[in-house]
DONULO-654518 format. One record per residue (C-alpha): residue in one letter; x, y, z. Coordinates in steps of 0.02 Angstrom, whole numbers, plus 32768, in hexadecimal, padded with zeros to 4 digits. Example, Ala and Ser with C-alpha at 12.3 -4.5 7.8 and 13.67 -1.06 7.14 Angstrom:
<atoms>
   aa     xx     yy     zz
    A   8267   7F1F   8186
    S   82AC   7FCB   8165
</atoms>
This chain:
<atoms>
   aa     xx     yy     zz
    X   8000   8000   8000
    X   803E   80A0   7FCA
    X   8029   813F   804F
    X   7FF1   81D3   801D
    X   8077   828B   8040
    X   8044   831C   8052
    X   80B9   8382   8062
    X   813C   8337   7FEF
    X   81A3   83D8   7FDE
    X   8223   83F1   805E
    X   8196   83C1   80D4
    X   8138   845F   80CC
    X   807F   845D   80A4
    X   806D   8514   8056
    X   80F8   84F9   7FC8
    X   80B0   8456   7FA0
    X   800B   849E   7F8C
    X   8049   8523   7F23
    X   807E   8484   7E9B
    X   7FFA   8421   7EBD
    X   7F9F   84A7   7E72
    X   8013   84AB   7DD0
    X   7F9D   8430   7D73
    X   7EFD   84AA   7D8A
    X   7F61   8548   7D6D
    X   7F90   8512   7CB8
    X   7EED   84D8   7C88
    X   7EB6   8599   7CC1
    X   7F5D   85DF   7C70
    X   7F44   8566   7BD4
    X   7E7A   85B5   7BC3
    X   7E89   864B   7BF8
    X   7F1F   8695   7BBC
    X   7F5B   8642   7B33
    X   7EA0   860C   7AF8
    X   7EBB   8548   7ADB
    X   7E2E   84DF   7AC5
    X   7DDF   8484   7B57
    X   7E22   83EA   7B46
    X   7EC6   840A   7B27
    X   7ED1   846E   7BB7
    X   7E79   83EA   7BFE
    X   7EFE   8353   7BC8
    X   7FA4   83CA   7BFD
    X   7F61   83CF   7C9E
    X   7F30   832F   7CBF
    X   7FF9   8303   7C74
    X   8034   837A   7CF0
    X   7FD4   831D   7D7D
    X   8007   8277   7D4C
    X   80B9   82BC   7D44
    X   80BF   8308   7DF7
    X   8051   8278   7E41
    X   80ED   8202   7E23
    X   8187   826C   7E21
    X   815E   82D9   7EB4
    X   80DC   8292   7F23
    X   812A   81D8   7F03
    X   8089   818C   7EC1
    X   809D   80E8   7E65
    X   809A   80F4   7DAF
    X   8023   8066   7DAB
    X   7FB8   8092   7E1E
    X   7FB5   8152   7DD6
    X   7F7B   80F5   7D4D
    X   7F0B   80A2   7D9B
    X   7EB5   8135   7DE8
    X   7EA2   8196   7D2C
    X   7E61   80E3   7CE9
    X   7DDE   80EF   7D69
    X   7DB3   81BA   7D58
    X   7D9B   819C   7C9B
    X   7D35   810D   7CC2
    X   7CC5   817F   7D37
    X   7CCC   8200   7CAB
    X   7C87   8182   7C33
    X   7C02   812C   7C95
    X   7BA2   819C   7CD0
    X   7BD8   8253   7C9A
    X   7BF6   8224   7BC8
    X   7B6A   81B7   7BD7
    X   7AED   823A   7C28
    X   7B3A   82B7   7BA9
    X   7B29   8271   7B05
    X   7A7A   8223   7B2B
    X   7A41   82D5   7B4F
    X   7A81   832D   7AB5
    X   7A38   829E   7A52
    X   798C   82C8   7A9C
    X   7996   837B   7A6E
    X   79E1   8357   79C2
    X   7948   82D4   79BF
    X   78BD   836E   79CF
    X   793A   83D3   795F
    X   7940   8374   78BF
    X   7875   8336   78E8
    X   7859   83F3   78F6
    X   7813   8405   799D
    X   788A   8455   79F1
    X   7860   84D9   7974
    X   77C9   84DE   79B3
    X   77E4   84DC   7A61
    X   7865   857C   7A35
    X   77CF   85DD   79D3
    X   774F   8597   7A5B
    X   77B0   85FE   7ADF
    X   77E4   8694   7A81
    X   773C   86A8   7A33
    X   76DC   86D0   7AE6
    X   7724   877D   7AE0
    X   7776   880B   7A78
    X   77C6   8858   7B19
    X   786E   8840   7B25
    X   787A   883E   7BE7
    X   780C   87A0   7BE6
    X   7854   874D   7B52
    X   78F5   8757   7BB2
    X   789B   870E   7C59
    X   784E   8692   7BD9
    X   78D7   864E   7B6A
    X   795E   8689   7BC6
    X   793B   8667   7C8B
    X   78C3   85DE   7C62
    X   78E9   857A   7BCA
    X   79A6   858C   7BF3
    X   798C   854F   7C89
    X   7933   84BF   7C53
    X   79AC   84A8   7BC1
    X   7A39   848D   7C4A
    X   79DE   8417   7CB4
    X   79E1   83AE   7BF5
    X   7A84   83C8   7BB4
    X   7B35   8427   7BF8
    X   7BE6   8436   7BC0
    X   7BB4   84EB   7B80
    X   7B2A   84AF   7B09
    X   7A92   8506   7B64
    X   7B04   85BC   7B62
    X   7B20   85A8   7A90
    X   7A5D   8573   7A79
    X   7A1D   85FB   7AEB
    X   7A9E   867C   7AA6
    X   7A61   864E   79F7
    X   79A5   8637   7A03
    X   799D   86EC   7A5F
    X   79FE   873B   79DC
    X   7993   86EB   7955
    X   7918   872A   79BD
    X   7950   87ED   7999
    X   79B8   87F2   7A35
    X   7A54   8856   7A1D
    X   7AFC   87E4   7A23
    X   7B4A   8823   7AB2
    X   7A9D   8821   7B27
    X   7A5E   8775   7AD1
    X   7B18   8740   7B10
    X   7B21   877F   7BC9
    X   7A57   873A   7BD6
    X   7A91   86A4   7BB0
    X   7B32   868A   7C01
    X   7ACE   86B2   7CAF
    X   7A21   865D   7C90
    X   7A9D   85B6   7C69
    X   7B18   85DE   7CF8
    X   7AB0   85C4   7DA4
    X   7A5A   8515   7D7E
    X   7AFB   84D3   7D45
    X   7AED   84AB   7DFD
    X   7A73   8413   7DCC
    X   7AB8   83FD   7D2C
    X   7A85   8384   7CA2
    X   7A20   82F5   7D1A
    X   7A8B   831E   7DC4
    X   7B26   8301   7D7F
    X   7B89   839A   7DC6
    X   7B3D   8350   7E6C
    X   7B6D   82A4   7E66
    X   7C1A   82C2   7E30
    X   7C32   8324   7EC6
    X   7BEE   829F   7F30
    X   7C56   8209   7ED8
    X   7CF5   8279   7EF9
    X   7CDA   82B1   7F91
    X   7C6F   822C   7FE6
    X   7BF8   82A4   8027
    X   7B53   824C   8036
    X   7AE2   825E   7F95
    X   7A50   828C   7FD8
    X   7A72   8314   805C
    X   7AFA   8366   7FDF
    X   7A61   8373   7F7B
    X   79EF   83B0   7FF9
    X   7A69   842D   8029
    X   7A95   8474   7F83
    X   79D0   848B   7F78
    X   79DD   8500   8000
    X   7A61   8552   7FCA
    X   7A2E   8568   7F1A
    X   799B   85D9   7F69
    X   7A06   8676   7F57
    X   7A5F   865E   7EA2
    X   79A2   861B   7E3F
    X   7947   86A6   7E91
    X   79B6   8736   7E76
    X   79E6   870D   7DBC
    X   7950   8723   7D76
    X   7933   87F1   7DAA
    X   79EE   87F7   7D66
    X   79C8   879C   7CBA
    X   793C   8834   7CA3
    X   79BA   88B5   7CE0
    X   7A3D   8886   7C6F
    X   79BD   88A0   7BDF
    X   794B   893B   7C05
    X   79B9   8977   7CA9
    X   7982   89B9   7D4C
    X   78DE   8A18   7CFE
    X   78B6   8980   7C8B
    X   78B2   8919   7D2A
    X   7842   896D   7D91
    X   77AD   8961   7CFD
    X   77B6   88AA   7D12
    X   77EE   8882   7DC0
    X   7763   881D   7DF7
    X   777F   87A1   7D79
    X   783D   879A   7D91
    X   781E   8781   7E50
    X   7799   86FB   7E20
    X   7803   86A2   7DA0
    X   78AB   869D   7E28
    X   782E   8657   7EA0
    X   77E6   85D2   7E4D
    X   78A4   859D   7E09
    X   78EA   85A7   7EB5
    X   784E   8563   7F08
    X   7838   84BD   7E9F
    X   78FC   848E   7E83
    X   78EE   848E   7F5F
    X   7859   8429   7F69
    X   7894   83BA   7EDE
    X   7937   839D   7F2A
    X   790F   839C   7FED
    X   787A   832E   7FCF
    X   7871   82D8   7F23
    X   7912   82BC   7EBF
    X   799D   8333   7E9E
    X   79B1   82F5   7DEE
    X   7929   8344   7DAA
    X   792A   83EE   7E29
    X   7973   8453   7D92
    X   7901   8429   7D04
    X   7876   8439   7D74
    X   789A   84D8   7DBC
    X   78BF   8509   7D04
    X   77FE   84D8   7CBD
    X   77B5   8535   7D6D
    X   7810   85C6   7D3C
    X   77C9   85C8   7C76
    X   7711   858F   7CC1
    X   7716   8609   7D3E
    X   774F   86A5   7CC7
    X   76CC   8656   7C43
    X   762B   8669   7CC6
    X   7672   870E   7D03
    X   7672   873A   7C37
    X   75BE   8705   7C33
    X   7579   8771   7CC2
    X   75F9   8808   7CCF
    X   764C   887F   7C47
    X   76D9   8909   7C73
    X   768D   89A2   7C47
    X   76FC   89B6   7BA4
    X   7758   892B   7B31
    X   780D   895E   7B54
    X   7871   8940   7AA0
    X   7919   896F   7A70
    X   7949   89FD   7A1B
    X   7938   89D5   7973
    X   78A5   8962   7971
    X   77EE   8983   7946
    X   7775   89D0   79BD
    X   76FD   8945   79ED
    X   764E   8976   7A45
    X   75F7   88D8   7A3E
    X   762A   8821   7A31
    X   765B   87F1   7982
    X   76AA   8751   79B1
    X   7693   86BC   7942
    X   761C   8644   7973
    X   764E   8594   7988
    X   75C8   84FF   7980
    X   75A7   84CB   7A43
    X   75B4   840F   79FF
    X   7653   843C   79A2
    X   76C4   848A   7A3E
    X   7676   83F9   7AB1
    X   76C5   8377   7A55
    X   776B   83CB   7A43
    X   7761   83E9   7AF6
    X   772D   8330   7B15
    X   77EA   82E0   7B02
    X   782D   8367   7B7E
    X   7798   8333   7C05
    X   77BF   827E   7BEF
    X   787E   8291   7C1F
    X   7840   82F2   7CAB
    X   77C3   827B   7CE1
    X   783A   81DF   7CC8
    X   78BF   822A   7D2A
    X   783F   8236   7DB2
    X   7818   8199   7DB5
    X   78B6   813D   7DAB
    X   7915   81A7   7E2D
    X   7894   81E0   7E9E
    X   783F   8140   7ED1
    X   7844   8083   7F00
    X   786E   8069   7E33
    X   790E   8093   7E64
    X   7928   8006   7ED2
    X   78F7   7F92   7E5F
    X   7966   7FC7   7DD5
    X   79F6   7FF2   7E16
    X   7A3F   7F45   7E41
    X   7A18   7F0D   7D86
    X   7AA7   7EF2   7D18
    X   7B23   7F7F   7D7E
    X   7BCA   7F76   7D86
    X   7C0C   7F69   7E3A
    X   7CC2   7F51   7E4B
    X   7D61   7F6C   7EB1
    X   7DD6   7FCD   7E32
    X   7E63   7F5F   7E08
    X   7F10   7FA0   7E39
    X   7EC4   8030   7EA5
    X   7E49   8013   7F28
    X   7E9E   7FED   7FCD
    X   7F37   8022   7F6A
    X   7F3C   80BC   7FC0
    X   7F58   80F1   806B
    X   7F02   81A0   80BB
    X   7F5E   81E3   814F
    X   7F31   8260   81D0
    X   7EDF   82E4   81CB
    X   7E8C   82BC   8141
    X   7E5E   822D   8195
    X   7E3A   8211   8249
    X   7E99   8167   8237
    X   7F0C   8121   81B1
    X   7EAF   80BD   8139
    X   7E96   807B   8088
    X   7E4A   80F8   8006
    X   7DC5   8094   7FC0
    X   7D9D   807C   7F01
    X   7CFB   8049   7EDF
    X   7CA6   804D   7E2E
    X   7BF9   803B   7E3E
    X   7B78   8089   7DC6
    X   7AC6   805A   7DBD
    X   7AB8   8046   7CFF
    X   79EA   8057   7CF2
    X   79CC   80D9   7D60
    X   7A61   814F   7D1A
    X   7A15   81E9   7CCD
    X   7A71   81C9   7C23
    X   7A00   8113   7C22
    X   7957   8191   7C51
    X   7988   81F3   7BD0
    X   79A6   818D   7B49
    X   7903   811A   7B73
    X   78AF   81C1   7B69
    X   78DB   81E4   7AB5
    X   78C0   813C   7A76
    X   7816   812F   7ACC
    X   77ED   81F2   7A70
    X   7829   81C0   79B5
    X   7767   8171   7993
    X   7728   822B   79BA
    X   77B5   8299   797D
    X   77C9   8225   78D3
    X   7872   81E5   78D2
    X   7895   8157   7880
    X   790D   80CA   78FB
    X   7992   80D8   787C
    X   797C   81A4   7880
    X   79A8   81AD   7926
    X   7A39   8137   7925
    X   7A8A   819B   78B4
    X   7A55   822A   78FF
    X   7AAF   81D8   799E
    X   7B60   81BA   7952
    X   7B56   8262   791F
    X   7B43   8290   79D5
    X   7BD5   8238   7A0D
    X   7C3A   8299   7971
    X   7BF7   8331   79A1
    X   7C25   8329   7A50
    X   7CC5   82D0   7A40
    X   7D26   836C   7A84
    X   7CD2   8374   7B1A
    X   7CCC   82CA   7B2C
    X   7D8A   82C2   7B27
    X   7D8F   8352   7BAD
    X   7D16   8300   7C26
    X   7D74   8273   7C18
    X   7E2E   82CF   7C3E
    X   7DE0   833C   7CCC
    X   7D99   82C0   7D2D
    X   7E3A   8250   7D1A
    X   7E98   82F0   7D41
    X   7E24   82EF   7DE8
    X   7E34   823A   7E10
    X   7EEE   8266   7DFC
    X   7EF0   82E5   7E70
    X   7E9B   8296   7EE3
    X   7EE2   81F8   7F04
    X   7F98   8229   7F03
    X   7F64   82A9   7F7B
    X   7FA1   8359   7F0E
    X   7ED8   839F   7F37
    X   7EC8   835F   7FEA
    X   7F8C   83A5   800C
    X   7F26   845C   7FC3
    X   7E90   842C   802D
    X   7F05   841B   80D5
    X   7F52   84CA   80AA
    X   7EB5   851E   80A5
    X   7E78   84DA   8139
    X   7EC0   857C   8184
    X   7E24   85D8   813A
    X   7DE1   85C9   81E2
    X   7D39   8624   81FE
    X   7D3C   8654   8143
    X   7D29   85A7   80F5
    X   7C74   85CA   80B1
    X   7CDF   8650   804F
    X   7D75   85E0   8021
    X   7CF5   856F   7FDB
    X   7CAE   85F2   7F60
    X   7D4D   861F   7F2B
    X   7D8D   856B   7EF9
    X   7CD7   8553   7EA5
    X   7CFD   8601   7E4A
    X   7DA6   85CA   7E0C
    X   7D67   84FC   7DD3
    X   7CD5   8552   7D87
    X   7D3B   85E3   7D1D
    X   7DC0   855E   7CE1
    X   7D5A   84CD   7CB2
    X   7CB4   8520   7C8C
    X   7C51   84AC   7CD2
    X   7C09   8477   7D85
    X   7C31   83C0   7D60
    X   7CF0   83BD   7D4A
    X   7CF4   8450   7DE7
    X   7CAF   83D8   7E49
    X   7D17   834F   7E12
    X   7DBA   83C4   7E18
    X   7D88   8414   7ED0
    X   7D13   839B   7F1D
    X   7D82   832B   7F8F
    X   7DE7   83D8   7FAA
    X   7D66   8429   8001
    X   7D2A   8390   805B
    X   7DD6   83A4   80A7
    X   7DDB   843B   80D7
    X   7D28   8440   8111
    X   7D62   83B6   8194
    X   7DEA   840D   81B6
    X   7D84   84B7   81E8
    X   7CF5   8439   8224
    X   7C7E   846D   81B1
    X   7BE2   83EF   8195
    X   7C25   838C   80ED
    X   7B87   83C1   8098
    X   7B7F   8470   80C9
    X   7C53   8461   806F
    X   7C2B   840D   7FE3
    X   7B87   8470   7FAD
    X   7BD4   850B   7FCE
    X   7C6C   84E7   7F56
    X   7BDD   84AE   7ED0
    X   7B60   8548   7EE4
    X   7BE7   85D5   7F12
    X   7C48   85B5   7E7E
    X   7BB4   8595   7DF7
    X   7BAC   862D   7DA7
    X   7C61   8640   7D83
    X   7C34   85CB   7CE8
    X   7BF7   8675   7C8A
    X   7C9E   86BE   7C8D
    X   7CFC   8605   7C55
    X   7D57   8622   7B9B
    X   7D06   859F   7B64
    X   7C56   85D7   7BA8
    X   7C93   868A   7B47
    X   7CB0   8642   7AB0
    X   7C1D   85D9   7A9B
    X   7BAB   8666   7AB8
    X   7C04   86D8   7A37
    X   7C12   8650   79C2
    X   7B50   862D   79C5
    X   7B35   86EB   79AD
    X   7BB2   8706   7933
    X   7C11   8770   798E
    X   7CBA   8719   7993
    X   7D42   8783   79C9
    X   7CD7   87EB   7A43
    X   7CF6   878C   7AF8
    X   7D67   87EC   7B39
    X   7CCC   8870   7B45
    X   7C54   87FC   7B72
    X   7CC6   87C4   7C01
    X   7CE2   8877   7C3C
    X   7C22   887E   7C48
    X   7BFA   87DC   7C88
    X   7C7A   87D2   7D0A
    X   7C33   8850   7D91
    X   7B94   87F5   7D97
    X   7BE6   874E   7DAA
    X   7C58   87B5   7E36
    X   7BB0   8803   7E88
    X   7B55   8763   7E98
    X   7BD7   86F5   7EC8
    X   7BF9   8771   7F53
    X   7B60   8784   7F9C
    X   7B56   86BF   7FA3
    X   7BEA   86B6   800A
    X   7B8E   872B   8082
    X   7AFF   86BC   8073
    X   7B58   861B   8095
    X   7BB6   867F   8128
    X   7B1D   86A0   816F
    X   7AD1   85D5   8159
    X   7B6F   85BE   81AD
    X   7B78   8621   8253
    X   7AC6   8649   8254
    X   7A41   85D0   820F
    X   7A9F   8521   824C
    X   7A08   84D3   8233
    X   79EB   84E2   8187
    X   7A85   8470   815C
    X   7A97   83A9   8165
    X   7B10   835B   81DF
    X   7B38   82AD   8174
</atoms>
């Protein structure tokens, strides 16, 4: 058994945090500076990992490889599979046409461009993210709202926040289950907590989508519905994920949000249809009328996946499925390979390596059973959506190869002890941790761009140091996954798919100068928030 250093560096903690942190710094260096592409960012720093794992911390070369065998097996089964199943369903409703109609269904309701953006933006965004990630929901969002008549840079910074905040949930719970397979923070009160957490983020980005289009006087014509739209977002995603199933909080909160600005469309009007400058005058609706049969049955595939995911993860289905056909296996040549010391540890002990994933119940399998069961009413021939499927996995294959080099790069990190050496010298954070904890979710956030590979980069980190500061390990863990969220708007790959899918290549270094501050401002006054849960409102956090 091989036992874990940390502080391989002339014994001294700080300076071997400062290059266990090398691997993370030049994937930010790598995006941010020099502009690389995400996964090859992604691949130099899982090299650099692998490198220091073995020459300076001492790990095994087979067991290092080992460990990144087993990280892109997690990335694979679930993550991959989760992702390209999704995409595939909204390429489905794509090339059937649907999703054309769900995009008209929702922009047709209204000519004012405060509610379009609370709408398409805060709502179908939202609900586009609880679907699909890597970026995907920021370039759809960013295009349809420009199509829309949205100028570039506002169709841009709509989307970029609207997509940001439930990257929390994530495609299916992802984002959350990553963080608990990492970390070992128990599923179902990480989830619980990050529901009332969340609160703060859902609530408050919906008044700032509005204010980024029609500022502080186009706000206050609309506020009630803003206030009503935040609240129904922030109010279902904590019910669903305190007392249903967090896998489906997102989406749900998502389709309150749209129903709930759709009702308030029906019953209320602002007292003038705010347009940009530039567009016609409109005094009455004008909006194209849709067939109520029509949008119903393009809406029908979307309810389904909701509905299914319901039922397999939020009830006894569950626990009939899950034993069926899933993998459930020591990982050769690494568990009990490994041995954790003090303080990371109360004892010294084997770091286990368990691969288990329940292959029927996994969102990608919901998913996928979803579009196969919706090709009869969308009209896609079997062989249609097979090739509609390898497509997919061509289309994706860049992120695919990312996912799969962060989360080795994580697994990495983890088990040759270059994150939990980082986590033991922040432990000195002290009374600030809910702070520290924003701060590392900021950083995984803005270099990865997503909520998923932050979790997977940060998530036995913060554990650490949350036990280390005794901090409940959900309260740590959530806190690293909601803090940091909305740092995904200002990630250079989050930039450039949003000018891309505006046609406004070129342009993010001003769309980062003007999306920035409200990533800043929010993430702040979350880190208040959480400092408050902390010291104030004990009660409202798990203890397991």
């Amino acid at each position: 058994m091989w036992v874990q250093n940390y502080a391989p560096i002339f014994g001294s903690v700080p300076l071997s945090a400062l290059v266990a942190i090398v691997p993370i710094a030049l994937m930010f260096v790598l995006l941010g500076v020099y502009r690389r592409p995400a996964h090859i960012a992604a691949s130099a720093g899982f090299a650099t990992a692998l490198v220091l794992a073995v020459l300076v911390w001492g790990m095994p070369v087979r067991i290092a490889i080992a460990a990144s065998l087993m990280g892109a097996a997690v990335a694979l089964l679930p993550l991959v599979w989760t992702l390209v199943a999704a995409v595939w369903f909204i390429n489905l409703l794509t090339y059937s046409g649907h999703f054309d109609v769900v995009k008209r269904s929702l922009a047709a309701l209204t000519p004012d461009r405060r509610l379009q953006a609370l709408l398409v933006g805060y709502g179908f965004i939202g609900l586009l993210e609880g679907l699909v990630a890597m970026g995907s929901p920021a370039a759809i969002g960013a295009a349809m709202l420009a199509g829309f008549g949205f100028p570039a840079v506002t169709a841009s910074l709509v989307a970029l926040v609207s997509f940001s905040h439930p990257g929390i949930w994530g495609p299916m719970g992802i984002p959350v289950t990553v963080l608990s397979d990492v970390s070992g923070i128990e599923l179902e009160s990480l989830g619980a907590m990050i529901g009332r957490q969340d609160l703060w983020l859902t609530f408050f980005c919906a008044p700032v989508v509005v204010w980024l289009v029609a500022g502080w006087k186009g706000l206050r014509g609309v506020w009630p519905l803003a206030v009503a739209a935040g609240t129904a977002f922030a109010a279902v995603s904590f019910l669903t994920s305190n007392y249903l199933t967090m896998y489906v909080a997102g989406s749900a909160g998502a389709l309150a949000a749209i129903a709930t600005t759709v009702a308030g469309i029906g019953v209320w009007r602002p007292d003038r249809t705010w347009r940009f400058a530039g567009d016609a005058e409109v005094t009455e609706d004008t909006s194209e009328r849709l067939p109520r049969a029509e949008i119903l049955r393009a809406w029908a595939p979307v309810v389904l996946l909701i509905v299914l995911l319901g039922l397999v993860s939020g009830t006894t289905v569950r626990d009939l499925l899950a034993p069926v056909g899933a993998p459930n296996f020591e990982w050769p040549g690494l568990h009990g390979a490994v041995e954790r010391l003090p303080p990371i540890v109360p004892q010294p002990g084997p770091y286990p390596a368990i691969y288990a994933q329940p292959l029927l119940v996994l969102p990608g399998t919901v998913v996928l059973l979803s579009g196969l069961l919706s090709l009869p009413l969308i009209g896609v021939p079997v062989r249609r959506a097979a090739g509609i499927y390898v497509r997919t996995v061509c289309q994706l294959w860049v992120a695919i190869r990312t996912t799969v080099a962060v989360i080795a790069l994580g697994y990495v990190m983890n088990y040759a002890g270059l994150s939990l050496t980082v986590g033991i010298a922040l432990a000195v954070a002290g009374a600030l941790f809910p702070v520290v904890a924003v701060l590392v979710g900021m950083i995984g956030n803005g270099v990865t761009g997503t909520n998923t590979a932050s979790n997977a980069l940060f998530g036995n980190l913060i554990a650490v140091v949350g036990e280390q500061t005794s901090a409940p390990p959900a309260f740590a863990g959530s806190t690293l996954a909601v803090g940091g969220s909305m740092a995904k708007a200002v990630a250079p790959q989050s930039l450039a798919l949003a000018t891309g899918a505006t046609g406004t290549a070129g342009s993010e270094g001003q769309l980062l100068r003007r999306v920035s501050g409200v990533v800043l401002l929010l993430c702040a006054s979350f880190a208040a928030f959480a400092m408050a849960q902390y010291y104030f409102f004990p009660w409202m956090i798990p203890t397991s």
